[in-house]
PDB file of N, CA, C and O in Angstrom, chain B, residues numbered from 101:
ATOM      1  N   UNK B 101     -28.089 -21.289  11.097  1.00  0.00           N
ATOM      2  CA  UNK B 101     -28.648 -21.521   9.791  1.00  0.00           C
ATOM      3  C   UNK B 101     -28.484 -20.288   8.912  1.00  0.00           C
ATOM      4  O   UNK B 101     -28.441 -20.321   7.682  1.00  0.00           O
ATOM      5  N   UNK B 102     -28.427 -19.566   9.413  1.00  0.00           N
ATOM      6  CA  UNK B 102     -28.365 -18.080   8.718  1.00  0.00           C
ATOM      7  C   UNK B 102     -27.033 -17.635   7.763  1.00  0.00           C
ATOM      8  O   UNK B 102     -26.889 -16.958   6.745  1.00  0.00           O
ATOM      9  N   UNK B 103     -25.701 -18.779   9.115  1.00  0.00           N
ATOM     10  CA  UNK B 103     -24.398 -18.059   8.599  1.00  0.00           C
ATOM     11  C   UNK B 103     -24.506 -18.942   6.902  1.00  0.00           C
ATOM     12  O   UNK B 103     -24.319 -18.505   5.766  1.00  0.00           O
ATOM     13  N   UNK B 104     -24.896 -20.351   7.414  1.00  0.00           N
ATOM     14  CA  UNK B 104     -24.713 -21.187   5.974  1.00  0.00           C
ATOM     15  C   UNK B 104     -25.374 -20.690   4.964  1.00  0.00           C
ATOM     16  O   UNK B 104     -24.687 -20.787   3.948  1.00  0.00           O
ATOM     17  N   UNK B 105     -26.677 -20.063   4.713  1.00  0.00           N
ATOM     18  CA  UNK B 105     -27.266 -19.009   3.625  1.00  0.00           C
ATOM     19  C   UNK B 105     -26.157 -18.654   3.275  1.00  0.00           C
ATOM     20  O   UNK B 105     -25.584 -19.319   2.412  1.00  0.00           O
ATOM     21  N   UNK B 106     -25.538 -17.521   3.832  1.00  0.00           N
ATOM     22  CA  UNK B 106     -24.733 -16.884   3.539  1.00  0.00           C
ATOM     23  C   UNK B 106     -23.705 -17.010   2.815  1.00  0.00           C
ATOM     24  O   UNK B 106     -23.396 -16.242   1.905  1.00  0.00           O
ATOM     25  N   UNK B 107     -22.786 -18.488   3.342  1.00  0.00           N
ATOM     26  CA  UNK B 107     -22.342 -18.679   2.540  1.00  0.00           C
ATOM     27  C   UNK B 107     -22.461 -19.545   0.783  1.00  0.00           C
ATOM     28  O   UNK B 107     -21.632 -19.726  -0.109  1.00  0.00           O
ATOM     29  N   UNK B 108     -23.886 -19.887   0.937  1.00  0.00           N
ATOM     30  CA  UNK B 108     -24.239 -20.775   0.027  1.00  0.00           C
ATOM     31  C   UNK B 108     -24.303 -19.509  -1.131  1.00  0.00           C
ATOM     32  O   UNK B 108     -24.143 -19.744  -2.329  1.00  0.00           O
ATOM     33  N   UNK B 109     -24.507 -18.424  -0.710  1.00  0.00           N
ATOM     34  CA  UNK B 109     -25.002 -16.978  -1.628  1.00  0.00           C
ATOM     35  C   UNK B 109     -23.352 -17.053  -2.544  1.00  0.00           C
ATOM     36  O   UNK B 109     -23.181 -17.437  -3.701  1.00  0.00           O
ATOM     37  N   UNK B 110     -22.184 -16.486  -1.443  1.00  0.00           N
ATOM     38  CA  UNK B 110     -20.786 -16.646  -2.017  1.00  0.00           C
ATOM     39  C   UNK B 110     -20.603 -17.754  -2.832  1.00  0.00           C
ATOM     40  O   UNK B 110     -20.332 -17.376  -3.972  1.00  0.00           O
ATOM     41  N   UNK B 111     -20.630 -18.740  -2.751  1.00  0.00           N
ATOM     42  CA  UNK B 111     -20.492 -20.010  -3.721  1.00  0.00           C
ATOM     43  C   UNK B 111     -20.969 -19.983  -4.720  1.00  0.00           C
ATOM     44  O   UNK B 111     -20.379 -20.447  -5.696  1.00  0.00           O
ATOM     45  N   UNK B 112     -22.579 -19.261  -4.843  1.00  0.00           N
ATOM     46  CA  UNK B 112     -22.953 -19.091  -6.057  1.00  0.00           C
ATOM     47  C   UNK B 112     -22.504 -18.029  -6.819  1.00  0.00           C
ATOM     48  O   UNK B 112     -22.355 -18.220  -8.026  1.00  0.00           O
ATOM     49  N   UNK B 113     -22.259 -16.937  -6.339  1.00  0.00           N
ATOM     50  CA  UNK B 113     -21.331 -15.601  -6.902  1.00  0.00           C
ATOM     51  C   UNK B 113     -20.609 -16.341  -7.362  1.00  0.00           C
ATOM     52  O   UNK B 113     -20.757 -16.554  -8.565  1.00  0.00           O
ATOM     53  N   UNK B 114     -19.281 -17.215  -6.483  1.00  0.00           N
ATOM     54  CA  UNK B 114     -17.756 -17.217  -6.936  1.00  0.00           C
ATOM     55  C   UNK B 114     -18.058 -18.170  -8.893  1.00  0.00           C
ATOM     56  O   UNK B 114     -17.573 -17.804  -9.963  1.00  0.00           O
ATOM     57  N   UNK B 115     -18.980 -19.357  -8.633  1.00  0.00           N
ATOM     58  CA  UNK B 115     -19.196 -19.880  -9.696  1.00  0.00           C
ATOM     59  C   UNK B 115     -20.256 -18.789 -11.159  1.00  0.00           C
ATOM     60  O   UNK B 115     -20.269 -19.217 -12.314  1.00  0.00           O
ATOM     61  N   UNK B 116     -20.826 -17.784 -10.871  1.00  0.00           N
ATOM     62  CA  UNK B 116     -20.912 -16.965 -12.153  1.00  0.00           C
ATOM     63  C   UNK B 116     -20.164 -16.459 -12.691  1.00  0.00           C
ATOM     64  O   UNK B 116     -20.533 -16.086 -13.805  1.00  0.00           O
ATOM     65  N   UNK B 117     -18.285 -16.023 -12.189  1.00  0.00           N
ATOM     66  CA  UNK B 117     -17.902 -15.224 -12.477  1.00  0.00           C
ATOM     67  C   UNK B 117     -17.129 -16.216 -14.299  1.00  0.00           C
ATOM     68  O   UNK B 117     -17.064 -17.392 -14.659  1.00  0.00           O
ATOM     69  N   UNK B 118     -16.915 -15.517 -14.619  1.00  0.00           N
ATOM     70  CA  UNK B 118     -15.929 -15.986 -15.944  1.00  0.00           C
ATOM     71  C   UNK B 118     -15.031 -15.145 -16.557  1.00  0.00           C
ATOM     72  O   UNK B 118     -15.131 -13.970 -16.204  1.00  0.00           O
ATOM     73  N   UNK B 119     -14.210 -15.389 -17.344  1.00  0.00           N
ATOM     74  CA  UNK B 119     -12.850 -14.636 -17.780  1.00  0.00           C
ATOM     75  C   UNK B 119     -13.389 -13.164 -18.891  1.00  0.00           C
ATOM     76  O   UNK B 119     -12.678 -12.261 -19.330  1.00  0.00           O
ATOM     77  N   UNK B 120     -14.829 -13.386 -19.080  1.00  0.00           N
ATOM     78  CA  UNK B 120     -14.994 -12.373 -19.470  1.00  0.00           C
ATOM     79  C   UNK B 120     -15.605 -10.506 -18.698  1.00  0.00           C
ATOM     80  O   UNK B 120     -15.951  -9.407 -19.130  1.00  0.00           O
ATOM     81  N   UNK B 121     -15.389 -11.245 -17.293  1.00  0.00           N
ATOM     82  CA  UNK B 121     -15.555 -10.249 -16.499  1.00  0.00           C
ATOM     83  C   UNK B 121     -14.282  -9.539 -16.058  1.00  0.00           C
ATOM     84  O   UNK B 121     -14.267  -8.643 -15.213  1.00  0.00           O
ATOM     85  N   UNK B 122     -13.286  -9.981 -16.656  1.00  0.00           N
ATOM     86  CA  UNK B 122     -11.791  -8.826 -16.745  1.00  0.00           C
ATOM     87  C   UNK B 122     -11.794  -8.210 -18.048  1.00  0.00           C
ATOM     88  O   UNK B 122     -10.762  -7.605 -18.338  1.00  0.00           O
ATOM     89  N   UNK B 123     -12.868  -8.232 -19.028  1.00  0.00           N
ATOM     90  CA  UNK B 123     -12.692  -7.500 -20.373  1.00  0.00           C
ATOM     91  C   UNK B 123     -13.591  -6.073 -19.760  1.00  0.00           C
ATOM     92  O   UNK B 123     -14.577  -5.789 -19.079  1.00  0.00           O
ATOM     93  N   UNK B 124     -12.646  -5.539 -20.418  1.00  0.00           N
ATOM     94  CA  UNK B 124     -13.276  -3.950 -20.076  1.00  0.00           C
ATOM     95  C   UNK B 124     -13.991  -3.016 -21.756  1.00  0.00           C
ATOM     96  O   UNK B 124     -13.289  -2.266 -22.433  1.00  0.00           O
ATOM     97  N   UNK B 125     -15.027  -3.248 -21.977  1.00  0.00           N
ATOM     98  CA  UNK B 125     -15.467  -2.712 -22.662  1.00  0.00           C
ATOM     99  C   UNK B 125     -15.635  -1.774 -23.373  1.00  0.00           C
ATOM    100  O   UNK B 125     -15.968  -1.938 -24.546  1.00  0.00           O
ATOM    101  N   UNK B 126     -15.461  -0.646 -22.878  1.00  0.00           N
ATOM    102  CA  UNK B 126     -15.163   0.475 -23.297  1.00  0.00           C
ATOM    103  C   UNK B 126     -13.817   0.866 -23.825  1.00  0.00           C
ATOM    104  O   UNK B 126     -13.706   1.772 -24.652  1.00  0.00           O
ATOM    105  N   UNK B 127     -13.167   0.440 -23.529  1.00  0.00           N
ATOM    106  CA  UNK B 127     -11.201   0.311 -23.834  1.00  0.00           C
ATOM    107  C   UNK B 127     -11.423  -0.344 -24.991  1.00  0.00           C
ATOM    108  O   UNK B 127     -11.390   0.337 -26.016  1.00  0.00           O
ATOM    109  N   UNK B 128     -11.706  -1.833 -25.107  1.00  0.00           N
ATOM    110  CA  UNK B 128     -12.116  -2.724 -26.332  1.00  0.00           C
ATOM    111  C   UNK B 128     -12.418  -2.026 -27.492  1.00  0.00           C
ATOM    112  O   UNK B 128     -11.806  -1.972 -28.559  1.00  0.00           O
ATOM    113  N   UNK B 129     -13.705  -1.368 -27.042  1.00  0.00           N
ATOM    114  CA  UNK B 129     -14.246  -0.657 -28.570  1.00  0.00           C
ATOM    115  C   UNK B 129     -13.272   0.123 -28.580  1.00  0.00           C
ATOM    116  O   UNK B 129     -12.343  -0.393 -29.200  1.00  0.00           O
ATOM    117  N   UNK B 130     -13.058   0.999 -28.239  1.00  0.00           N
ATOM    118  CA  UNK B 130     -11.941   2.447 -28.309  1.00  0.00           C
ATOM    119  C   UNK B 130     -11.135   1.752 -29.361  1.00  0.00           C
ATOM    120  O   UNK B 130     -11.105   1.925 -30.580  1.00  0.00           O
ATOM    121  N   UNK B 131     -10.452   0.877 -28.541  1.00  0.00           N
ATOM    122  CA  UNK B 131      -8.637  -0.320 -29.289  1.00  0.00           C
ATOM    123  C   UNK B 131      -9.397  -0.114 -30.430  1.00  0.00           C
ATOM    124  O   UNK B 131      -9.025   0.794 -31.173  1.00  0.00           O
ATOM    125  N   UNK B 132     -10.621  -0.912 -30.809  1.00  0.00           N
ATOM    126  CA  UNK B 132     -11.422  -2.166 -32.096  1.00  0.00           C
ATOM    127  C   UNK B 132     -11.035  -0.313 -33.315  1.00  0.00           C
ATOM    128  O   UNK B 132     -10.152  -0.249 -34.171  1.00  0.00           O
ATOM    129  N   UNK B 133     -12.137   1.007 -32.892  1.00  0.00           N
ATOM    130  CA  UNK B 133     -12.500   1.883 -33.905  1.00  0.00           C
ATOM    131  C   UNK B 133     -10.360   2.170 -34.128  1.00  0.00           C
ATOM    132  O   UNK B 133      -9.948   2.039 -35.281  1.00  0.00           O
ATOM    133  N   UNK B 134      -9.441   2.471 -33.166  1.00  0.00           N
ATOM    134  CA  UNK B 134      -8.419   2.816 -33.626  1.00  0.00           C
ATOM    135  C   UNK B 134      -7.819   2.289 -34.335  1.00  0.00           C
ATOM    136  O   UNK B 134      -7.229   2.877 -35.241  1.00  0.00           O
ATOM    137  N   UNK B 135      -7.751   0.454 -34.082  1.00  0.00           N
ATOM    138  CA  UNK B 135      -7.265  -0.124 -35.103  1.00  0.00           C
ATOM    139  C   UNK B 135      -7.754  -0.182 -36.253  1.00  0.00           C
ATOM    140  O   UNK B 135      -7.010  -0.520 -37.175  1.00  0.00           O
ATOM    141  N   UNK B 136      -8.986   0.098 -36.484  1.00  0.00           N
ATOM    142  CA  UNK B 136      -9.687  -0.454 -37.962  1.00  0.00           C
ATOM    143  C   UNK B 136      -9.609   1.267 -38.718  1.00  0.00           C
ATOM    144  O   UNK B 136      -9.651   1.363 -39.944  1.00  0.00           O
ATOM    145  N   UNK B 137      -9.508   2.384 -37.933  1.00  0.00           N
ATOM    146  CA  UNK B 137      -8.929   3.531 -38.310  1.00  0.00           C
ATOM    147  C   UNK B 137      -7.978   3.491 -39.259  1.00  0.00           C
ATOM    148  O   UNK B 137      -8.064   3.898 -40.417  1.00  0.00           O
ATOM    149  N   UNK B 138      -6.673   2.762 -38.484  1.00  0.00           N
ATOM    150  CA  UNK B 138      -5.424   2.400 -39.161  1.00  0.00           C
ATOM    151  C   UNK B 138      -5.266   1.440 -40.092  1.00  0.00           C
ATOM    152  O   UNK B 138      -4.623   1.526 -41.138  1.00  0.00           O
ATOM    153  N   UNK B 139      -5.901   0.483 -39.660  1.00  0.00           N
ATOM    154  CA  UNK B 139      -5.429  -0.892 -40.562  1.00  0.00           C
ATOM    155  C   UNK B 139      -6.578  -0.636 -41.947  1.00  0.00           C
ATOM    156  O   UNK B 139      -6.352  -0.924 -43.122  1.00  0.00           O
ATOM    157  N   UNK B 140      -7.535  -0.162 -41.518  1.00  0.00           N
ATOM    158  CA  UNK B 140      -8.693  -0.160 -42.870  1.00  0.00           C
ATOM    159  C   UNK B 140      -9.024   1.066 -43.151  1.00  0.00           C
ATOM    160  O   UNK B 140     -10.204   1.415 -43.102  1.00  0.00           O
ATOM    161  N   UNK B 141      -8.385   1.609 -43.371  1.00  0.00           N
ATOM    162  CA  UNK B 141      -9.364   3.408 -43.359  1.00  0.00           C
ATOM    163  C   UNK B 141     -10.335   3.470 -44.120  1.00  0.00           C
ATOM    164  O   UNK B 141     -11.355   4.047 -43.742  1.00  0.00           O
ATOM    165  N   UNK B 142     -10.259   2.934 -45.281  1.00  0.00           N
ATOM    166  CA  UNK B 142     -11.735   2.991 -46.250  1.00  0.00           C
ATOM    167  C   UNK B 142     -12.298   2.546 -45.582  1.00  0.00           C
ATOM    168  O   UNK B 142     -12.531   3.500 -44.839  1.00  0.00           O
ATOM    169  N   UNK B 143     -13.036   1.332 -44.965  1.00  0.00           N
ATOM    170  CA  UNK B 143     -14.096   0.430 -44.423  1.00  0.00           C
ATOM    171  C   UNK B 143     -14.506   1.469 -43.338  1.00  0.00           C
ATOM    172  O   UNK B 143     -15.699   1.723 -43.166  1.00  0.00           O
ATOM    173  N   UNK B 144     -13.471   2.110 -42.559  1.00  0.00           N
ATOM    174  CA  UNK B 144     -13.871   3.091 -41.050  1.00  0.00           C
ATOM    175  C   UNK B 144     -14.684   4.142 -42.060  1.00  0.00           C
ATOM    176  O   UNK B 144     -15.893   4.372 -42.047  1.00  0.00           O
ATOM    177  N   UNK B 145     -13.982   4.537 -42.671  1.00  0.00           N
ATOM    178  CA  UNK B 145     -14.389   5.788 -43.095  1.00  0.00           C
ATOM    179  C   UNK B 145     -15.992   5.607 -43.702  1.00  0.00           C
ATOM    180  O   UNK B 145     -16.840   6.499 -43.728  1.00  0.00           O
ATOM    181  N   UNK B 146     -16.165   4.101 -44.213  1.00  0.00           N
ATOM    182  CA  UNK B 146     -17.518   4.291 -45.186  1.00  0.00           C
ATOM    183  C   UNK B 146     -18.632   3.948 -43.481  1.00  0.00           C
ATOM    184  O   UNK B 146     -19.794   4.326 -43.331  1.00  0.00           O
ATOM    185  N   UNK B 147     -17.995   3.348 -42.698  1.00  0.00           N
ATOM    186  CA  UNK B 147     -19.224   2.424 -41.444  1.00  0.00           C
ATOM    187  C   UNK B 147     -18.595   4.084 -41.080  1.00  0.00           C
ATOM    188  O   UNK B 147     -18.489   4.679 -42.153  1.00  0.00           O
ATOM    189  N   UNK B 148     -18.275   4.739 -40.206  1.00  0.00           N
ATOM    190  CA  UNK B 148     -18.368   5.456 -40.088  1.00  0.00           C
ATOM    191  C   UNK B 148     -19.256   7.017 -40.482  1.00  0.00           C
ATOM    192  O   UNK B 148     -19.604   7.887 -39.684  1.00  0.00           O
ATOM    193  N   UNK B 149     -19.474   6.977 -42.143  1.00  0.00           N
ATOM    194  CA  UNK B 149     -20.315   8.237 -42.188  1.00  0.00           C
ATOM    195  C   UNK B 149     -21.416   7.660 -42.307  1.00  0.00           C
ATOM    196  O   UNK B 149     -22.374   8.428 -42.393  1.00  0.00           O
ATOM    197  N   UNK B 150     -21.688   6.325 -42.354  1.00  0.00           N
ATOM    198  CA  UNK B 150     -23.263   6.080 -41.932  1.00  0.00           C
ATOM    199  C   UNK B 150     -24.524   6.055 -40.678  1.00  0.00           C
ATOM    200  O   UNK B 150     -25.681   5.811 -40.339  1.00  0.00           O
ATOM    201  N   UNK B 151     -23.236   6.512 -40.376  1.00  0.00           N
ATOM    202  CA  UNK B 151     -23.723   7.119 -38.691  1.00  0.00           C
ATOM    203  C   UNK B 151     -24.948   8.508 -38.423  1.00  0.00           C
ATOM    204  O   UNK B 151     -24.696   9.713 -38.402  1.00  0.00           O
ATOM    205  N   UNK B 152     -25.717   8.114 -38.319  1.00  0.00           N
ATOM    206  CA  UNK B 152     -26.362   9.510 -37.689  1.00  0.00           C
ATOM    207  C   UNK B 152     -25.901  10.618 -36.590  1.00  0.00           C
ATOM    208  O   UNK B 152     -24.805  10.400 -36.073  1.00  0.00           O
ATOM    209  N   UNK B 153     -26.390  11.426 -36.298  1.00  0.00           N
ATOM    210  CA  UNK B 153     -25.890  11.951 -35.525  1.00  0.00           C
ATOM    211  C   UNK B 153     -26.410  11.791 -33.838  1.00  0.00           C
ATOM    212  O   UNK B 153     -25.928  12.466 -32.929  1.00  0.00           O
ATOM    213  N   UNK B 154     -27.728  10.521 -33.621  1.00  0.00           N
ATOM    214  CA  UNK B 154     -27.774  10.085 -31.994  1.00  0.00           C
ATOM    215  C   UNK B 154     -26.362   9.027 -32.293  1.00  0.00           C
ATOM    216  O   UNK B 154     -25.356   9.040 -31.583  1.00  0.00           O
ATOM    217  N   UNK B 155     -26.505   8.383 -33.167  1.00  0.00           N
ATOM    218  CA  UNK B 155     -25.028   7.331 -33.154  1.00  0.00           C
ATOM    219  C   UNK B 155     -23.822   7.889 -33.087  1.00  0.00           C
ATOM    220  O   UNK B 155     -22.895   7.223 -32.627  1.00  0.00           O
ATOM    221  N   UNK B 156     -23.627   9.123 -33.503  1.00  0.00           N
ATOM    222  CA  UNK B 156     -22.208   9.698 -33.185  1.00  0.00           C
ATOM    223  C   UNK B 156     -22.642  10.211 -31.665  1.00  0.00           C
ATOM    224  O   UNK B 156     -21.572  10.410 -31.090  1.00  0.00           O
ATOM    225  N   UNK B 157     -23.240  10.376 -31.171  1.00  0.00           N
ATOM    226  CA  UNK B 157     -23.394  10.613 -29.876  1.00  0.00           C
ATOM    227  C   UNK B 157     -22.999   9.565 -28.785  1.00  0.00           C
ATOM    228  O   UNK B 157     -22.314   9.682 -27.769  1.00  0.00           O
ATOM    229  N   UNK B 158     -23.573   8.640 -29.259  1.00  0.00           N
ATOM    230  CA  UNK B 158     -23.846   7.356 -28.605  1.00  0.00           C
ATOM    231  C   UNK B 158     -21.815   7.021 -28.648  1.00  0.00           C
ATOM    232  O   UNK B 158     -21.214   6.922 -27.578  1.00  0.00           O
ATOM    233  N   UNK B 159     -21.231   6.925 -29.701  1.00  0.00           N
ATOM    234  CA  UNK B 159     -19.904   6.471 -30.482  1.00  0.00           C
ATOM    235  C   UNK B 159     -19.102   7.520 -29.129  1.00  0.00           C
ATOM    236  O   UNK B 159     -18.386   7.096 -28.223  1.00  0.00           O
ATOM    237  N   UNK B 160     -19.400   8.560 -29.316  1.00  0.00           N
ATOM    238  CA  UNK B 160     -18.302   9.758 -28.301  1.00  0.00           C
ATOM    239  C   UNK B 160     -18.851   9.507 -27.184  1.00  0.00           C
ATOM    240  O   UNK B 160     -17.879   9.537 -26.430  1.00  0.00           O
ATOM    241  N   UNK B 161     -19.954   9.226 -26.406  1.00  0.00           N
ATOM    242  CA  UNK B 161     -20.101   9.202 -25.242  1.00  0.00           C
ATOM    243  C   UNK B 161     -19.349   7.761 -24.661  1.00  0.00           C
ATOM    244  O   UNK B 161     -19.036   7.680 -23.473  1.00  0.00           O
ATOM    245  N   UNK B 162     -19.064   6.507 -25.735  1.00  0.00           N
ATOM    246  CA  UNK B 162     -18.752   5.553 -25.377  1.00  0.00           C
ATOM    247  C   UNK B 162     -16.993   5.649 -25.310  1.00  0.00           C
ATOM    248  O   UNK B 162     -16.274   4.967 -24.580  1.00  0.00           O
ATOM    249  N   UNK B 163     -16.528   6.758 -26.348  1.00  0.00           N
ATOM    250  CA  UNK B 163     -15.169   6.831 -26.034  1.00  0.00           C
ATOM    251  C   UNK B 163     -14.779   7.720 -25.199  1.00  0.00           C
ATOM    252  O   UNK B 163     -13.574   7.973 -25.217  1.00  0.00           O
ATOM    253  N   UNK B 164     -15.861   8.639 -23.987  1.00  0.00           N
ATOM    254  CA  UNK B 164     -15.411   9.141 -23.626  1.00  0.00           C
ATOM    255  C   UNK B 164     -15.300   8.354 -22.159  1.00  0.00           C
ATOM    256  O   UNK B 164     -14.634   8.844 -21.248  1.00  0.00           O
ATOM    257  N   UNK B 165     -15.888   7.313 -22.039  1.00  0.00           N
ATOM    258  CA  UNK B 165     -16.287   6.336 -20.780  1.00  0.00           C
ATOM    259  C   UNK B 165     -15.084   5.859 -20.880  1.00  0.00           C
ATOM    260  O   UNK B 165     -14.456   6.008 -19.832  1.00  0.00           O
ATOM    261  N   UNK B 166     -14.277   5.146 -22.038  1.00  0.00           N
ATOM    262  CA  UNK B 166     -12.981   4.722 -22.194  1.00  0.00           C
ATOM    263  C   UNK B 166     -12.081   5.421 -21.694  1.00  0.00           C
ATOM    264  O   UNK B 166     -11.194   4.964 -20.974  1.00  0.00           O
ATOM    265  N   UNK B 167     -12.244   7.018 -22.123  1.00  0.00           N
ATOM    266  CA  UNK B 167     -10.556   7.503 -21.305  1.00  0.00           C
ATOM    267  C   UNK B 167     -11.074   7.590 -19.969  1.00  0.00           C
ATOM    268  O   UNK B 167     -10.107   7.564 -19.208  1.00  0.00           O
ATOM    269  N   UNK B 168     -12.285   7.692 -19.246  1.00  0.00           N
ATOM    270  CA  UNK B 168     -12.444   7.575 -18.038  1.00  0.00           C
ATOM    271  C   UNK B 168     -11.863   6.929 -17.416  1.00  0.00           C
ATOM    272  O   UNK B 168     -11.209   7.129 -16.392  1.00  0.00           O
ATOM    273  N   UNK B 169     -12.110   5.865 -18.151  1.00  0.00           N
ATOM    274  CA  UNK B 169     -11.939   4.077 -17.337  1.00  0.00           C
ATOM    275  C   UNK B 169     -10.440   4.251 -16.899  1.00  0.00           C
ATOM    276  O   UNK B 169     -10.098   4.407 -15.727  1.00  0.00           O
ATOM    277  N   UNK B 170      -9.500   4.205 -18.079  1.00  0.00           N
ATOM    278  CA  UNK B 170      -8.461   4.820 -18.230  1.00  0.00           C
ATOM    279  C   UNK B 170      -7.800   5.354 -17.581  1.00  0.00           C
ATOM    280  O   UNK B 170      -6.707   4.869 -17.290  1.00  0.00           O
ATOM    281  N   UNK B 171      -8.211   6.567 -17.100  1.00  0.00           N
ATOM    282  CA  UNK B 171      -7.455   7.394 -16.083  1.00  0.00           C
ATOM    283  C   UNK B 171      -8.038   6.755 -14.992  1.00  0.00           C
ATOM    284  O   UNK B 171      -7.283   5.831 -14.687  1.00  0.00           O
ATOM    285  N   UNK B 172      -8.854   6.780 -14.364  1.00  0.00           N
ATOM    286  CA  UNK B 172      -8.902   5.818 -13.121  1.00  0.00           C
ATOM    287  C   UNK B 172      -8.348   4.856 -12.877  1.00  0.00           C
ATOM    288  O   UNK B 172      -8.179   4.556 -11.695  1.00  0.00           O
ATOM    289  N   UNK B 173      -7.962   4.192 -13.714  1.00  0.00           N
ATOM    290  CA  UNK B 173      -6.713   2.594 -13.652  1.00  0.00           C
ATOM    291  C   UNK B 173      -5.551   3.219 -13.716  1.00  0.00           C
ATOM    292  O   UNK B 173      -4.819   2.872 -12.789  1.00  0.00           O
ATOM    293  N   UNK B 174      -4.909   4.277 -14.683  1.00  0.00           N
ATOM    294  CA  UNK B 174      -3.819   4.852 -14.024  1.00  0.00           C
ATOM    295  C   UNK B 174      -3.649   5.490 -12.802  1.00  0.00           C
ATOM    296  O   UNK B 174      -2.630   5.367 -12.122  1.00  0.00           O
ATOM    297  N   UNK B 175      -4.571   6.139 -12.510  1.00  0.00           N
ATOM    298  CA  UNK B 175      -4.588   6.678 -11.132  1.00  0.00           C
ATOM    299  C   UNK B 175      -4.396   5.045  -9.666  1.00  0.00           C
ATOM    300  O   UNK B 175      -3.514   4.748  -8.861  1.00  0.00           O
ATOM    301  N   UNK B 176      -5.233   4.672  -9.891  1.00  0.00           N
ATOM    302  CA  UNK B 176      -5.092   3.752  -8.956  1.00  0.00           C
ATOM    303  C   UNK B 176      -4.138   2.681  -9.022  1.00  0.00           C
ATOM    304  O   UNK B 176      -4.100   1.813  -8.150  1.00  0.00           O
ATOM    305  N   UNK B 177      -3.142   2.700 -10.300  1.00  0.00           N
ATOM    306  CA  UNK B 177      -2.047   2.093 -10.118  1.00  0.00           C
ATOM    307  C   UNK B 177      -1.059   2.307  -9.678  1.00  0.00           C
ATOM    308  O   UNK B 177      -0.207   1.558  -9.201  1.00  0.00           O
ATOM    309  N   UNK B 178      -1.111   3.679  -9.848  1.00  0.00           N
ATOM    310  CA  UNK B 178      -0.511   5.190  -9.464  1.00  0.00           C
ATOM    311  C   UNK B 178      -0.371   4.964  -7.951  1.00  0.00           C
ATOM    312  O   UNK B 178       0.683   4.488  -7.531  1.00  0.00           O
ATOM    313  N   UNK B 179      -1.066   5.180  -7.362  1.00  0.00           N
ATOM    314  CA  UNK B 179      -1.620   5.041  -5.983  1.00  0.00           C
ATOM    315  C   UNK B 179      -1.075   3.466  -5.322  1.00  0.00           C
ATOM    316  O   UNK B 179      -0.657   3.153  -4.208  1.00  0.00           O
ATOM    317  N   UNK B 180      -1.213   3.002  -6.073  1.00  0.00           N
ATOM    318  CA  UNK B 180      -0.690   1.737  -5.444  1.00  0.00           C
ATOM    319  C   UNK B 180       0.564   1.829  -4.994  1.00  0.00           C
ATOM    320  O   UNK B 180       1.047   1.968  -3.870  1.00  0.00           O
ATOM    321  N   UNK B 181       1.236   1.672  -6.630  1.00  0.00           N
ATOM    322  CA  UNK B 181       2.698   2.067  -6.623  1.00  0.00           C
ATOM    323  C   UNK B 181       3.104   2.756  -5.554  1.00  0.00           C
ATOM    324  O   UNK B 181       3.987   2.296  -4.830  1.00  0.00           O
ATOM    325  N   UNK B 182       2.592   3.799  -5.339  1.00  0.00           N
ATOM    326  CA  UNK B 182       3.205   4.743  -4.055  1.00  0.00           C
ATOM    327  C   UNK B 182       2.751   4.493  -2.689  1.00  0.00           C
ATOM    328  O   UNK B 182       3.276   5.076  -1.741  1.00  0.00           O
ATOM    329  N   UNK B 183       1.991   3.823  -2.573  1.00  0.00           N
ATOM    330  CA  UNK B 183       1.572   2.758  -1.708  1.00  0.00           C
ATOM    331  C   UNK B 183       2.541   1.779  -1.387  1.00  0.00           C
ATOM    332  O   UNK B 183       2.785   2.014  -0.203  1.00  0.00           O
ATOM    333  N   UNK B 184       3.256   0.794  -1.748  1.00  0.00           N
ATOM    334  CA  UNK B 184       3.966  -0.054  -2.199  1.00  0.00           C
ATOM    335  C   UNK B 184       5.547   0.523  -1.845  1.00  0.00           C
ATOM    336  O   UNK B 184       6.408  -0.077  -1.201  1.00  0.00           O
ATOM    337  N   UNK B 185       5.639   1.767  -2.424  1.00  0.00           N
ATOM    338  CA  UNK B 185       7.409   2.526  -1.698  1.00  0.00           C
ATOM    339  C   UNK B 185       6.907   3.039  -0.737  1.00  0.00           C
ATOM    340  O   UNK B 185       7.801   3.451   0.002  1.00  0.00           O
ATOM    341  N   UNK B 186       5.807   3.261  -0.300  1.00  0.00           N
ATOM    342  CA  UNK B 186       5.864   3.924   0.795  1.00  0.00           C
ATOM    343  C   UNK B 186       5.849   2.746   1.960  1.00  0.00           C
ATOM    344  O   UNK B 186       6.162   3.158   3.077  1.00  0.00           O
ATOM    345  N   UNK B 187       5.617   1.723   1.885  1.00  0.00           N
ATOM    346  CA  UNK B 187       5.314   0.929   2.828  1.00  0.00           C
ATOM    347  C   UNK B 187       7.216   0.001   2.770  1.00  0.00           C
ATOM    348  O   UNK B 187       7.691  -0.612   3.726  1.00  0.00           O
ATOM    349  N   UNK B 188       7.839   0.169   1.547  1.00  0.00           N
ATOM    350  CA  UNK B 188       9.100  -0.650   1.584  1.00  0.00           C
ATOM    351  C   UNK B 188      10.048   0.083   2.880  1.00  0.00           C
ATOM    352  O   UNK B 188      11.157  -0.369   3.164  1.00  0.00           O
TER     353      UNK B 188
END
């Protein structure tokens, strides 16, 4: 009886998951402020200096989670890759 719990637990996991659990968040915003940098500079520039300074905190600590993310996905693709010739 125990093993079937168990698996009744997995079944319910596999059915919460949804396509928005491959969006990576921090990358997102990063993309969202660069593009609207470029494509709108007035609009960045005016939402931008209305920022305080915990919100510019909050703004850099969130882009700095992004290049995190970042280099850890290169790294571990990295790793794969050489994983992958090393095993051919």
């Amino acid at each position: 009886m125990g093993e079937d719990e168990g698996d009744d637990e997995l079944e319910e996991e596999s059915l919460l998951e949804t396509p928005l659990d491959k969006v990576e968040p921090y990358g997102l915003f990063k993309q969202t402020l660069s593009d609207m940098s470029q494509q709108q500079p007035q609009f960045y520039n005016q939402l931008t200096s209305m920022l305080g300074p915990e919100e510019q905190q909050v703004i850099k600590s969130v882009l700095e989670q992004a290049d995190k993310i970042q280099q850890e996905a290169q790294l571990a693709a990295s790793n794969a890759e050489a994983a992958a010739n090393g095993a051919s």
